[in-house]
C-alpha positions in Angstrom: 44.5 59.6 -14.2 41.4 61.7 -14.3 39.6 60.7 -16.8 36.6 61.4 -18.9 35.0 57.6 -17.1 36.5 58.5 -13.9 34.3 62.2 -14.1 31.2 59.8 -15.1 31.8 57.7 -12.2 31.8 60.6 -10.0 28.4 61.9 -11.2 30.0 65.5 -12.3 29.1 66.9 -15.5 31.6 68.6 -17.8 30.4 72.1 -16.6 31.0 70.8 -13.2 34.1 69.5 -13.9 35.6 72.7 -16.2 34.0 74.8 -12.6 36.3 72.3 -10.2 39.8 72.9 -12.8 38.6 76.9 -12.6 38.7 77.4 -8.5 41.6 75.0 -8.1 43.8 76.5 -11.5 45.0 73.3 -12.3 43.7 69.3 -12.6 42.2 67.5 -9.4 43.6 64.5 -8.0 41.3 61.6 -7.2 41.3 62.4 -3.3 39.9 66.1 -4.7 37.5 64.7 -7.2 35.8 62.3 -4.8 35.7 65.4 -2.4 34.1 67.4 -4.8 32.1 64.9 -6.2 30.3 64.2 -2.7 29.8 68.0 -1.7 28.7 69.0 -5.1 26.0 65.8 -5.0 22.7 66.6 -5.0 21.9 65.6 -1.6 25.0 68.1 -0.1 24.9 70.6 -1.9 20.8 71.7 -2.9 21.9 72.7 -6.3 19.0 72.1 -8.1 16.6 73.3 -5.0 18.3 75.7 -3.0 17.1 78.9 -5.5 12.8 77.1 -4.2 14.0 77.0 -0.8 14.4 80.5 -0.5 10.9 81.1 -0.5 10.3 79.8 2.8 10.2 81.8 6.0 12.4 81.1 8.6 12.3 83.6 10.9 10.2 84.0 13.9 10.1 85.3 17.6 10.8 81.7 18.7 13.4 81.0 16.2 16.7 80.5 18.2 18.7 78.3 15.0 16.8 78.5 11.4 18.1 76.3 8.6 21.6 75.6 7.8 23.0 74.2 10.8 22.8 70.2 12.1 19.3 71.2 13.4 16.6 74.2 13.8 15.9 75.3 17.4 12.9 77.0 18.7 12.3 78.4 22.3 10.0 77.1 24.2 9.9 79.6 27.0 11.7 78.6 30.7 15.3 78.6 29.6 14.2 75.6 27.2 14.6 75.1 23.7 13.7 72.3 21.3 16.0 71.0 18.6 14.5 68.7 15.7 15.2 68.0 12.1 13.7 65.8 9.6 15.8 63.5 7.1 15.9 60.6 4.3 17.7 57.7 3.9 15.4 56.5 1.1 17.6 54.6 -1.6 19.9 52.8 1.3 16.2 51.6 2.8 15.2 50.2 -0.7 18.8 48.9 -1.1 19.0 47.2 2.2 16.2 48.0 4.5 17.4 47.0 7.8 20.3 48.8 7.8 19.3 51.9 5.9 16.7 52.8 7.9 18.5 51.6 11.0 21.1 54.4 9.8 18.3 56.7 9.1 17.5 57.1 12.9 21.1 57.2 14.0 22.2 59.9 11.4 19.1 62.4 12.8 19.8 61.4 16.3 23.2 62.6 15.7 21.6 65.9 13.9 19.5 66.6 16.6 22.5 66.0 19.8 25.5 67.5 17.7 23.2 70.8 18.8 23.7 70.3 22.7 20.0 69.1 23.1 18.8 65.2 24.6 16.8 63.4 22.0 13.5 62.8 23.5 11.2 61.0 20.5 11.3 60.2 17.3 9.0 59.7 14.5 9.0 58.4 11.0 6.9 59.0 8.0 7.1 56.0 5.5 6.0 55.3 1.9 5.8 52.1 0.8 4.4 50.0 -2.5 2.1 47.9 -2.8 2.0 44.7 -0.5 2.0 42.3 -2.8 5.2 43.6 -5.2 7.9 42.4 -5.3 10.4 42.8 -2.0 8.0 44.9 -0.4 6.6 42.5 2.2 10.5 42.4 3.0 11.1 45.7 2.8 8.0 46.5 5.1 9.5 44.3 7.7 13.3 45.4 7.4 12.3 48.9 7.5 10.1 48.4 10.4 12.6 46.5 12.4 15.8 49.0 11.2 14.1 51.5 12.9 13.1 49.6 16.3 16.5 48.2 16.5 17.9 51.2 16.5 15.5 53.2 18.9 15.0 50.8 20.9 18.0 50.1 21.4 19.5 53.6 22.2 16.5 54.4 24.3 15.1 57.1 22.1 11.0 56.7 22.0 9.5 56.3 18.7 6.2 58.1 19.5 4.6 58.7 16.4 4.7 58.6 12.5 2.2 58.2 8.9 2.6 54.8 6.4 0.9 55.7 3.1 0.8 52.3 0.8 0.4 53.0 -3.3 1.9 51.6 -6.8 3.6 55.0 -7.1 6.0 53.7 -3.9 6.9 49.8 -5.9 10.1 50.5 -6.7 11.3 53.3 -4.6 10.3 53.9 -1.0 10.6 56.4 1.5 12.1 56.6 4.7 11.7 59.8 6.5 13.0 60.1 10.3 12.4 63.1 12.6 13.4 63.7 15.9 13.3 65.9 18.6 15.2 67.0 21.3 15.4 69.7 24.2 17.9 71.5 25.1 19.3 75.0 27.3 18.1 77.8 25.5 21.9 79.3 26.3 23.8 76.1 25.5 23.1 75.6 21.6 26.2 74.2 20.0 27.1 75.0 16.3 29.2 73.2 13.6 31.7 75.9 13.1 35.4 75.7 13.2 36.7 78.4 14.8 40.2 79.9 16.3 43.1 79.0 14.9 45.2 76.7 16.7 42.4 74.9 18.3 42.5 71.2 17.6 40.4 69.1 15.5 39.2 65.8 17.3 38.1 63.0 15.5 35.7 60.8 17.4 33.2 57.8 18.1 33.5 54.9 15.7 36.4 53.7 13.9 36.0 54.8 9.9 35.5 51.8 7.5 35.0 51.2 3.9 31.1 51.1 4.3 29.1 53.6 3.0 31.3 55.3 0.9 30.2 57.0 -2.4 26.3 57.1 0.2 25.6 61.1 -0.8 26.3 60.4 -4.8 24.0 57.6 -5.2 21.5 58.6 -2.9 21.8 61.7 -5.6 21.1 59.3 -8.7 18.3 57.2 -10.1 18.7 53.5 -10.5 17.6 50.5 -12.0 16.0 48.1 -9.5 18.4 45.0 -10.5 21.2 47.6 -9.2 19.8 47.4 -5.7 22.2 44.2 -4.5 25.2 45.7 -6.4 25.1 49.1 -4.5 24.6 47.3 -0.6 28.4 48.3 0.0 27.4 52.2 0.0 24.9 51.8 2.5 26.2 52.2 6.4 26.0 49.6 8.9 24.5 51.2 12.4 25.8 50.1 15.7 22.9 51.7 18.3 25.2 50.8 21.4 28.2 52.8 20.3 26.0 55.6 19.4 24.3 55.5 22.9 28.0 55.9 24.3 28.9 58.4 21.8 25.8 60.6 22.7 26.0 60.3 26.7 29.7 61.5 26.3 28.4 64.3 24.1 26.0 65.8 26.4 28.5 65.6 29.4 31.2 67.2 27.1 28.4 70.4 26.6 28.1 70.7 30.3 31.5 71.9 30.0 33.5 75.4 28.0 35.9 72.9 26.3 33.9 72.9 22.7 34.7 75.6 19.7 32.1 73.5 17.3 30.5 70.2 16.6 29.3 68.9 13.4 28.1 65.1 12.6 29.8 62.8 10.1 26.4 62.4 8.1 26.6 62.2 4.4 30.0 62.5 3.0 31.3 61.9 6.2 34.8 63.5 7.5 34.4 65.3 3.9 31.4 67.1 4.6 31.9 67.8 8.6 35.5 69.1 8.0 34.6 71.4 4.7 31.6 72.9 5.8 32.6 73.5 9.6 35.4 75.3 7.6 32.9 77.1 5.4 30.7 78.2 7.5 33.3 80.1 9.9 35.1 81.5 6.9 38.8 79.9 8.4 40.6 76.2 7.0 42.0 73.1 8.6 44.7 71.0 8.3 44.0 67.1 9.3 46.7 64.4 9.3 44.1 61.3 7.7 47.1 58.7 8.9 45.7 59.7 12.6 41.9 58.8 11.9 41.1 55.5 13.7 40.6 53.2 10.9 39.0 49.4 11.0 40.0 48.3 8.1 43.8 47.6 6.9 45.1 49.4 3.6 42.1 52.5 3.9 43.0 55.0 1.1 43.0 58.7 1.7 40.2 58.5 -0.6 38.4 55.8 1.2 39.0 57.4 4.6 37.6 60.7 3.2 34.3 59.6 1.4 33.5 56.7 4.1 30.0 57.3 5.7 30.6 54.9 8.7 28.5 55.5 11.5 28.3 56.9 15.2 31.2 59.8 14.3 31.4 63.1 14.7 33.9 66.0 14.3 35.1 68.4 16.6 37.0 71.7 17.4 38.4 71.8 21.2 39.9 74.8 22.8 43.7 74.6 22.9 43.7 74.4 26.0 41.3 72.1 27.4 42.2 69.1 24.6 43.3 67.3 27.7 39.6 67.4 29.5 37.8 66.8 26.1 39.9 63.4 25.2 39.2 62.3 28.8 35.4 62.0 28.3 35.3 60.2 25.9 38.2 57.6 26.5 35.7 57.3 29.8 32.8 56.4 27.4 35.4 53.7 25.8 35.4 55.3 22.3 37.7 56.9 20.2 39.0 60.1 20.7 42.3 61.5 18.4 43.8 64.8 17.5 43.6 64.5 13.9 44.2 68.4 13.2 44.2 72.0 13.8 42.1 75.1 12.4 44.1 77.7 10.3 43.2 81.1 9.3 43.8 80.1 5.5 40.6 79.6 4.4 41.7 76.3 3.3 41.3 72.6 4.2 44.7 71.1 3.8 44.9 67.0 3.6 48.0 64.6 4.3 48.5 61.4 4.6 51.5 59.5 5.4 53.5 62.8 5.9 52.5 63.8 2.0 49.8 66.1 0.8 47.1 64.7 -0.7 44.6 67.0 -1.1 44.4 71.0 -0.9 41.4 72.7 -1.6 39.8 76.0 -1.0 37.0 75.4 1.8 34.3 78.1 0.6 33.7 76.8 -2.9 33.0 73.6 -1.8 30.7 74.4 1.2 28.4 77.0 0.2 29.8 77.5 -3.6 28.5 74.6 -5.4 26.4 75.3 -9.1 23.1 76.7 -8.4 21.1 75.5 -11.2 17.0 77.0 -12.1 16.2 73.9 -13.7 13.4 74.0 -16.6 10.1 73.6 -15.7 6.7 72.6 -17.5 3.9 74.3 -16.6 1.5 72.5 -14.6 -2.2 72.0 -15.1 -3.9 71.0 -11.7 -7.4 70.1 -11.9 -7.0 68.8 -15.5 -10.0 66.3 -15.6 -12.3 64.4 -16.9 -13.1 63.4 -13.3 -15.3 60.2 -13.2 -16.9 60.5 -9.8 -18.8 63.3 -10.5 -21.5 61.8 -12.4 -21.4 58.4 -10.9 -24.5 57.2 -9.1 -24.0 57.1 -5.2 -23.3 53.7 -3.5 -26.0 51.5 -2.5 -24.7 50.5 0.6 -22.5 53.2 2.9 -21.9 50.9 6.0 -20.1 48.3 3.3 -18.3 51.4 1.9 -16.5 52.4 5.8 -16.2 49.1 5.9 -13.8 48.9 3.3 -11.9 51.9 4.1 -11.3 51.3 7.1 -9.5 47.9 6.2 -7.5 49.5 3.8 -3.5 49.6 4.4 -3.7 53.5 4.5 -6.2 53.8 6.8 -7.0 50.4 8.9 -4.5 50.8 12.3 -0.9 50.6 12.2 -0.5 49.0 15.7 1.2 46.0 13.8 4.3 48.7 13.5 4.1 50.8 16.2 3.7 48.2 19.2 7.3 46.9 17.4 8.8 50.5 18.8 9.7 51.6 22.9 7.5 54.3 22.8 7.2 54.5 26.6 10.8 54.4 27.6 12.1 57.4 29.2 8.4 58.0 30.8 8.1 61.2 28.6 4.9 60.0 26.9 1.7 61.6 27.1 0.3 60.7 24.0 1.1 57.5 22.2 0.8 56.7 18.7 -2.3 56.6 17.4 -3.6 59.7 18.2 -3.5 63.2 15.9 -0.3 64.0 17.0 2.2 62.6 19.7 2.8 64.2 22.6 5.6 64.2 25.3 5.9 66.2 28.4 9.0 68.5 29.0 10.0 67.4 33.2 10.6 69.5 35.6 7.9 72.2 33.9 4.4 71.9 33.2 5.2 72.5 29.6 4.2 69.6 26.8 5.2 69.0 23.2 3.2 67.9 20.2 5.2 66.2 17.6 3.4 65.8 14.1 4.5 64.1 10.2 2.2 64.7 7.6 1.7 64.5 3.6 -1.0 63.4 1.7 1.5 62.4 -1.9 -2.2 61.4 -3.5 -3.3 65.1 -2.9 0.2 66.3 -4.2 0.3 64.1 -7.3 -3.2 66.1 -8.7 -1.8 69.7 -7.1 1.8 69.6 -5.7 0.7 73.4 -4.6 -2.2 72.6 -2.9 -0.8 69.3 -1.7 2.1 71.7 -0.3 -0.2 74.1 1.7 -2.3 71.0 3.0 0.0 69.2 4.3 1.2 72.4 6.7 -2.6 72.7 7.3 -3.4 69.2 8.4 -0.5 69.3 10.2 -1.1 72.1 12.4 -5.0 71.0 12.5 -3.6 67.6 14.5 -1.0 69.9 16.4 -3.9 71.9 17.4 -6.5 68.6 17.9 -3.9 67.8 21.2 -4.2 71.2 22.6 -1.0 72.3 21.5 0.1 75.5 19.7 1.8 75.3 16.3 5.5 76.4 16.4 7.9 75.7 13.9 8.3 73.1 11.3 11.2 71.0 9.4 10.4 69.0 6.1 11.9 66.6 3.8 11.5 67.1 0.0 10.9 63.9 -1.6 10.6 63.6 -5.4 11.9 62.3 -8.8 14.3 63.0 -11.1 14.8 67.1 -11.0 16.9 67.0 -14.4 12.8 66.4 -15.8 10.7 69.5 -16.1 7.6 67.8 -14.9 9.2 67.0 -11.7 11.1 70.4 -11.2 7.5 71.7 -11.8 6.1 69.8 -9.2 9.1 70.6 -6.8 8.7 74.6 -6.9 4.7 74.3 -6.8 5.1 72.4 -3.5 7.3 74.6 -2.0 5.0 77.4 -3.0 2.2 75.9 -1.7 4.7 75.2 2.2 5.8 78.3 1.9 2.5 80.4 1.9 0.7 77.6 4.3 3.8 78.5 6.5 3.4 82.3 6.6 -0.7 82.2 6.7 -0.6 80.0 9.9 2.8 81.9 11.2 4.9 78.6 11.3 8.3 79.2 10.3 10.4 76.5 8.6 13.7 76.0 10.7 15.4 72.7 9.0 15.1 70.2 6.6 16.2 67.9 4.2 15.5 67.3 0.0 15.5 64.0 -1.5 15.6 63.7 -5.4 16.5 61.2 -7.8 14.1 58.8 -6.2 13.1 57.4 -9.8 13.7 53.5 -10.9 13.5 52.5 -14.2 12.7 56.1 -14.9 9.3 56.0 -12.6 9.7 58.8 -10.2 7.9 58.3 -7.1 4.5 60.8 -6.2 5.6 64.0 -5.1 6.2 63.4 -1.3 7.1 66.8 0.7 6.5 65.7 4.0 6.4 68.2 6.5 7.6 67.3 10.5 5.6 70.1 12.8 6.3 70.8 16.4 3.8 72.2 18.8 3.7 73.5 22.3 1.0 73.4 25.1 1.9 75.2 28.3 -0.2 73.3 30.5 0.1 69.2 29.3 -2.3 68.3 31.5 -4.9 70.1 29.4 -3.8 67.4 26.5 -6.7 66.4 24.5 -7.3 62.8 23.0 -9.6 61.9 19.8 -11.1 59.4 21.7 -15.2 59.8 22.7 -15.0 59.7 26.6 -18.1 60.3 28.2 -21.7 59.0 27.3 -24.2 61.8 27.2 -20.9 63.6 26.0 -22.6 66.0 22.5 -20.3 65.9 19.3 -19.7 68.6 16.8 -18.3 68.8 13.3 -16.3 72.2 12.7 -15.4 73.6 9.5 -17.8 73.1 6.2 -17.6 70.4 4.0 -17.4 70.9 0.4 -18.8 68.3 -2.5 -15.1 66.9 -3.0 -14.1 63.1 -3.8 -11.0 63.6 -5.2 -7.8 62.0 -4.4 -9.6 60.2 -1.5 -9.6 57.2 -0.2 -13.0 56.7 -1.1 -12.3 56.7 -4.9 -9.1 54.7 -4.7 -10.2 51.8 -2.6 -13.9 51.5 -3.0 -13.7 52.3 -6.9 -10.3 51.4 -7.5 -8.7 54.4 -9.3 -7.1 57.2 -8.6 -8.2 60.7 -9.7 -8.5 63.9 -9.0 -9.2 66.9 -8.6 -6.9 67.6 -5.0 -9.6 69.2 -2.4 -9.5 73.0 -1.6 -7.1 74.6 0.8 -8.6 78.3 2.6 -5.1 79.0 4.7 -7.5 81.4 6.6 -10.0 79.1 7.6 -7.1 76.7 8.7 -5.5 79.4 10.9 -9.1 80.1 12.5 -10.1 76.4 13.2 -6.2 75.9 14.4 -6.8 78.8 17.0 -10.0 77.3 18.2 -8.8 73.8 18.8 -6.5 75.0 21.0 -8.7 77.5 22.8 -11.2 74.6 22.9 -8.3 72.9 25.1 -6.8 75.4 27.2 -9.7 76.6 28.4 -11.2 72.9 29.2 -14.6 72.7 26.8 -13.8 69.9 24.8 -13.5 65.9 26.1 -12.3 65.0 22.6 -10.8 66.7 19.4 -9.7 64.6 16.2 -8.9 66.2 12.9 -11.1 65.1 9.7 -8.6 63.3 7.4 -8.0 60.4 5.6 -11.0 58.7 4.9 -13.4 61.6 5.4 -16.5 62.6 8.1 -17.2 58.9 8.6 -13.7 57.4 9.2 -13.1 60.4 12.0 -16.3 59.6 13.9 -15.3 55.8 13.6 -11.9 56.6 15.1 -13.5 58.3 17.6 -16.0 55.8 18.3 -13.6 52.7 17.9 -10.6 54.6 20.4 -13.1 55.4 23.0 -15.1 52.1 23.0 -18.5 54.3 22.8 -20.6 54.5 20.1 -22.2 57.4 18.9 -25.9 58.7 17.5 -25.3 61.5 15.0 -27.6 63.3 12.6 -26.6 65.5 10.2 -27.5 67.8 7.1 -25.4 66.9 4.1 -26.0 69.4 1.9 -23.7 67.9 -0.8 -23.7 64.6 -2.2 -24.2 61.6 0.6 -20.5 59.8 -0.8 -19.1 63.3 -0.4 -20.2 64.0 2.9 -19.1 60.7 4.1 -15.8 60.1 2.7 -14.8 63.5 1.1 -11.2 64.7 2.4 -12.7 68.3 2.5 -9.8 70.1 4.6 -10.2 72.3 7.7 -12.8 70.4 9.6 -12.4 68.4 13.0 -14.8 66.4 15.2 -15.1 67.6 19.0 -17.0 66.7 22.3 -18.0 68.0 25.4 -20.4 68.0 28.2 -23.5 69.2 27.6 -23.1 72.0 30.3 -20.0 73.4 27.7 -21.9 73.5 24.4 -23.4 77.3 24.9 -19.3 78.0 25.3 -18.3 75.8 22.5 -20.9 77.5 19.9 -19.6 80.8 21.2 -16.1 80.7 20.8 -16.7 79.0 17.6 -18.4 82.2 16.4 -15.7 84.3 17.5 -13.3 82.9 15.8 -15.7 82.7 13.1 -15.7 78.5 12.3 -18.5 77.0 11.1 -20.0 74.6 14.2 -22.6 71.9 13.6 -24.2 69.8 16.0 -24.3 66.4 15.2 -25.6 64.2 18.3 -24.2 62.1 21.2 -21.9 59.8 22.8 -23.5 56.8 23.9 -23.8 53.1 23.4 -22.1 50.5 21.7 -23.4 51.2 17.9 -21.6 54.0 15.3 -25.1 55.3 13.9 -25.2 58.0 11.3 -28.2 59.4 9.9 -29.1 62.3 6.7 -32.5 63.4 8.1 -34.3 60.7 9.1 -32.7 58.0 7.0 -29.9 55.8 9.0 -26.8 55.8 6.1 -24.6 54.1 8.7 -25.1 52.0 12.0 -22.5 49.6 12.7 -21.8 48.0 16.3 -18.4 49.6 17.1 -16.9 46.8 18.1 -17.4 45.3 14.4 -15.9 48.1 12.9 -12.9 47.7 15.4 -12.1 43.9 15.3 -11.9 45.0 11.1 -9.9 48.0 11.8 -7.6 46.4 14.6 -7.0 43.3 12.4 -6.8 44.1 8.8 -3.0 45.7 8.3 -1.5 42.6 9.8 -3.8 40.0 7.9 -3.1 41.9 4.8 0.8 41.8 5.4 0.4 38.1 6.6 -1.0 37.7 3.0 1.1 39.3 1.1 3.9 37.1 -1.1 6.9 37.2 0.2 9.2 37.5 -2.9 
């Protein structure tokens, strides 16, 4: 019986539910309200975002695939292409963090192969609480681990990735996983069920009961006690099989035997059969007694809304089933003609030689409510803002000091050395630097992979925050030598039923949007998160952007470490008197507060187009992008990745805190032999970017001076040992509750 408990348990509204009884001109059965229930959730169907997400552009002269398929494809030139998405699996990560993220990096993996390209590296973009509350020293580590596990094990690098640590994160982190892939620019696969007749081929795994009811409540807030009693709905990963299932993929493309391809992600064979239905305007018929099952008694139901792992769903031609089933009983996986496609428009359901389920395919696929959810008006820059009439510091040096210790800022290497990120001998760049980098064999071509959000600047200006985070991330494409192409993002935020949050949702996507056409980066995937509220505390606005750029020649790759003594250094862009949402205020005062720095999109595009200039044409020895942390922190990177130190005078011209540690955007730190400077200052002007001189590369002290006063001289192998050492003593500290 449907009723008004079962429609709660299913997370459908009345509205909804009076909208499912109107299409199908009668009552659902269970089997067609869990089906509707998964593809209308929030996290399949967009309703509450997809009328924002228009705003975006997604066009472009390298735009093979824009958004709505398993993954976004730009060409790269050569006959190549590269594929890449960016997802979440945030509540199954808080819920059980081994296996969600784990899941996390198999479910894109699949995203990124389903489109006919080889994974090549992955990155992740985490958001964690603080260290010591409770769980998260546990959840640091499972999280961590998931994710090697999983790479590691499949023999996908990790190569790069951003861990931001704050209050906002205590009782609902993030997991964001990107990856990338290339592929034939003529041999791009598409999740589309096509020709009627053609069979429908269930395979990889076997399906079980875990994971199922995964897409409704990662589209639901939660209480934190609830996090033990919803472990059944997150998926367990099994690397191995998914290694199998992908090799047997690829060889399968090599061949004319494949109609369409889609993923079992969320909603599993529900939301691979409906919308490869959908999108090709035709219907299917599948027999659920034929899917491979693990588990004895599986419903319909069960077999339907199950999100196990490593499967996918395809369409065969007719008449090469034969060839298709072959491969992948020769990877030792399951492989079963479960159904056919029909021209009804229709996906038609037995079991056990009954109907179970009938249900038009359109309405489900691309036909779910569209809701404009209310919004309050925001007020960014509301202050008062403390920091402006504080007296400065007394003691700078002490000040770096302490940032650079701090979980956001002080190295990560206690994470990253736990991922492969060398394996498959792709890597140019490894993490650590602005952006990773991986070569493209048999060409001279390189890519520049980049995740980037600053939540902090998002939580004063979601708009700003929005733009910046495009900016900063094509400023550390562009710090590599690489050319900004295309980017995917993943849309993390609260509760969007809440006007403040649905505020702060279309402001961000504003600000992306018109980052995205000022630096003529189209957005080509991507992924929203809501509901990621406990208790009713929704999380800091996290849209976290995933940016891919491309170098022609890699072996003009730029690092951010100071290589050369004698080398001179340079600080391009202006810096502006702005504390704000730094670092600065929240770990050397201990608050947060605003206002978010200034974003001037045309500045951006002009420093982004001289970076890489600076590169191709061989000036610089180093480029790093001016980030978290501010001035000082970037010439401390520099210093401490090089092992050289450096002499710099400069002019402030704003306040000395400011100057230091300000998060001022569009600025970057190069250097170059002194035979290139006359070049450097020349192209700067052309492309009309401020260019500053600031000293040299040489010895073993970090020394910064205003005018003739010293603010900061360190030994730089100080400021490393603190740097080096501080994340993993601070983790090694933290309770473990």
């Amino acid at each position: 019986m449907i009723t008004e408990e079962v429609i709660r348990e299913h997370n459908l509204s009345d509205e909804e539910y009076a909208r499912i009884q109107e299409i199908l001109g009668r009552e659902p059965n269970l089997v067609e309200l869990g089906i509707f229930s998964a593809m209308w959730s929030e996290h399949c169907s967009y309703k509450s975002s997809r009328i924002h997400l228009k705003k975006f552009p997604t066009t472009g002269p390298r735009v093979i695939q824009g958004p709505g398929e398993n993954a976004g494809v730009v060409d790269i030139g050569g006959g190549l292409a590269v594929a890449f998405k960016m997802e979440s699996h945030n509540h199954p990560s808080f819920i059980e963090p081994y296996q969600g993220a784990a899941t996390g990096v198999g479910g894109i993996l699949r995203d990124v192969f389903t489109m006919g390209a080889r994974p090549m590296a992955s990155l992740n973009s985490l958001r964690f609480g603080r260290l010591d509350a409770p769980r998260m020293k546990h959840l640091v580590d499972g999280v961590v681990r998931g994710i090697a596990g999983y790479g590691n094990c499949i023999g996908i690098p990790t190569l790069g990735g951003e861990t931001t640590f704050h209050k906002g994160y205590d009782g609902n982190i993030l997991v964001n996983v990107m990856n990338v892939g290339i592929v034939p620019s003529d041999r791009i696969f598409l999740g589309r069920a096509e020709g009627a007749g053609n069979p429908v081929v269930y395979v990889g795994s076997k399906t079980g009961r875990d994971g199922i009811h995964g897409a409704t409540m990662a589209s639901e807030e939660f209480a934190a006690d609830e996090a033990s009693q919803k472990r059944p709905t997150v998926q367990v990963g099994d690397p191995f099989t998914e290694k199998l299932l992908m090799e047997a993929c690829l060889e399968l493309f090599r061949t004319d035997a494949v109609v369409g391809i889609q993923d079992m992600g969320a909603a599993g064979l529900t939301s691979s059969s409906f919308e490869m239905a959908g999108r090709a305007g035709s219907g299917v018929e599948i027999d659920l007694s034929k899917v491979p099952v693990r588990e004895t008694g599986m419903t319909p139901y069960e077999i339907m809304l199950s999100e196990s792992q490593e499967r996918m769903l395809l369409v065969a031609r007719r008449d090469r089933l034969d060839e298709v089933l072959a491969i992948f009983h020769k990877w030792e996986l399951d492989a079963v003609e479960i159904g056919r496609v029909t021209d009804s428009g229709r996906v038609v359901l037995f079991f056990e030689g009954r109907i179970v389920a009938d249900l038009p395919a359109a309405p489900l696929s691309d036909r779910a409510p569209v809701y404009d959810r209310p919004r309050t008006p925001l007020a960014p820059g509301a202050g008062p803002f403390r920091w402006r009439e504080e007296p400065e510091p007394p003691d700078y040096a002490a000040c770096l000091k302490q940032i650079l210790a701090s979980p956001n800022v002080a190295e990560k290497s206690w994470i990253w050395t736990q991922y492969d990120h060398m394996v498959q001998s792709n890597t140019v760049q490894r993490p650590g630097g602005d952006a990773a980098v991986m070569r493209v064999k048999g060409t001279t071509k390189g890519i520049a992979m980049k995740s980037d959000v600053n939540p902090f600047f998002c939580a004063f200006d979601p708009y700003r925050g929005g733009a910046i985070a495009v900016a900063e991330a094509a400023r550390s494409i562009a710090a590599t030598g690489a050319r900004p192409v295309a980017i995917t993002d993943c849309l993390n935020f609260g509760n969007p039923e809440k006007p403040e949050v649905m505020a702060q949702f279309e402001a961000a996507v504003r600000g992306i949007a018109d980052a995205c056409r000022a630096l003529e980066v189209p957005v080509v995937s991507g992924n929203v998160s809501l509901y990621n509220e406990t208790d009713g505390r929704a999380i800091p606005p996290t849209p976290t952007v995933g940016m891919v750029g491309l170098m022609e020649d890699v072996g003009k790759h730029v690092r951010v470490a100071f290589r050369r003594a004698g080398d001179l250094v340079a600080v391009l862009g202006d810096t502006r008197d702005e504390l704000g949402a730094s670092e600065f205020l929240r770990t050397v005062r201990g608050r947060d507060e605003g206002p978010c720095p200034e974003v001037d999109l045309d500045a951006e595009k002009r420093l982004v187009d001289l970076l890489a200039t600076l590169a191709e044409r061989g000036i610089v020895a180093s480029m790093h992008d001016v980030s978290d942390g501010g001035l000082a922190v970037a010439l401390a990177e520099c210093a401490m990745q090089g092992g050289l130190g450096a002499t710099l005078s400069l002019e402030p011209g704003v306040r000395m805190s400011a100057f230091l540690f300000g998060e001022t955007t569009g600025r970057a730190v190069v250097s170059f032999a002194p035979e290139h400077e006359a070049a450097a200052r020349a192209l700067a002007k052309e492309k009309g970017v401020p260019f500053a001189a600031a000293g040299w590369v040489g010895g073993d002290r970090l020394t910064i001076s205003a005018g003739s006063r010293a603010v900061i001289d360190e030994p730089v192998a100080t400021l490393t040992e603190l740097w080096r050492t501080a994340f993993a003593r601070a983790l090694e500290s933290a309770d473990v509750l």
